[in-house]
C-alpha positions as CSV (number, residue, x, y, z in Angstrom):
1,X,17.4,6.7,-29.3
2,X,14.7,8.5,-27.8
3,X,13.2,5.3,-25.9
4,X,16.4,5.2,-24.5
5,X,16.2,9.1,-23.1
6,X,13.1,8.7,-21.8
7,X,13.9,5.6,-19.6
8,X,16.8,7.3,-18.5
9,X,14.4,9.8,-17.0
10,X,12.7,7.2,-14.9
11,X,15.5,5.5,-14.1
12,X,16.7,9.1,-12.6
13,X,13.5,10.1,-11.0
14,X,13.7,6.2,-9.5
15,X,17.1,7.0,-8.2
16,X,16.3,10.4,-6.6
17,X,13.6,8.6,-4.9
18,X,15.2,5.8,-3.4
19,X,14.4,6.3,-0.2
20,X,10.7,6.4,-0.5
21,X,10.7,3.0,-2.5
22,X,13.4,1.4,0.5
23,X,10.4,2.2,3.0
24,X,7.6,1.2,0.3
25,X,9.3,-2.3,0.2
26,X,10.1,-2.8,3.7
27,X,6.4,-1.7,4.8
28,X,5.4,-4.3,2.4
29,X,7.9,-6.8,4.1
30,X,6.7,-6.4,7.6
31,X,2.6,-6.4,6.5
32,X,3.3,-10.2,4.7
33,X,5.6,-11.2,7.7
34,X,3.4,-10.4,10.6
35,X,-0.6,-10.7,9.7
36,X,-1.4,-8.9,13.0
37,X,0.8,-5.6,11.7
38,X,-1.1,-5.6,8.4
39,X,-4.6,-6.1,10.4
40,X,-4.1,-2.9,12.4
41,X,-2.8,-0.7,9.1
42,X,-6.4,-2.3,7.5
43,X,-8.4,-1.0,10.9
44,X,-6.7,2.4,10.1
45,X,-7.8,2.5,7.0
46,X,-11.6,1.1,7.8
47,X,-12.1,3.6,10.7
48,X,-12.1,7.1,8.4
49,X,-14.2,5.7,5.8
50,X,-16.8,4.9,8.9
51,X,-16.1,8.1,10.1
52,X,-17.3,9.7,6.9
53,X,-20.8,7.4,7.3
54,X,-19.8,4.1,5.7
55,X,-21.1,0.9,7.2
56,X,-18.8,-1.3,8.7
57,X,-18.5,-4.0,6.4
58,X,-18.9,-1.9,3.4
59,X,-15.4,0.4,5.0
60,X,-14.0,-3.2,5.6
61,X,-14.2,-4.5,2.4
62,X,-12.9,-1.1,1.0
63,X,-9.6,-1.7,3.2
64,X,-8.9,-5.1,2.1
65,X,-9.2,-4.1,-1.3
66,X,-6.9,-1.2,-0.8
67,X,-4.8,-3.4,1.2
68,X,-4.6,-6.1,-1.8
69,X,-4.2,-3.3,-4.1
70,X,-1.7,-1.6,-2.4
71,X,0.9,-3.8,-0.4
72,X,-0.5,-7.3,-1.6
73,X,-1.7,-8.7,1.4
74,X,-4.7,-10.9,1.7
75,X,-7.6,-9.8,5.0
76,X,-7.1,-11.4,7.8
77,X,-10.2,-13.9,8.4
């Protein structure tokens, strides 16, 4: 009985966040469909950690990991 409460809070705190995992899925859509989109969110990522004095292919390699991590998309080669 009480497993069943307790998923029955995540299931609301899912619903009241709907909206957050509609965009979450659909930003995952368009970075798998279109290579070049999910190139310039990796650059965006790269460029602050660079900022902060990483090297370039040390910041790059941190984005594509985050990238894999987050949204599941391979680095563009």
């Amino acid at each position: 009985m009480r497993k069943l409460f307790s998923n029955l809070g995540i299931r609301l705190r899912n619903l009241w966040n709907w909206r957050t995992a509609w965009a979450y899925r659909h930003l995952t859509r368009a970075m798998k469909n279109d290579p070049d989109y999910a190139h310039s969110w990796q650059c965006n990522i790269a460029c602050p950690l660079m900022d902060e004095g990483m090297n370039h292919a040390d910041a790059n390699k941190a984005a594509d990991r985050l990238m894999a991590h987050l949204f599941g998309v391979k680095p563009k080669p």
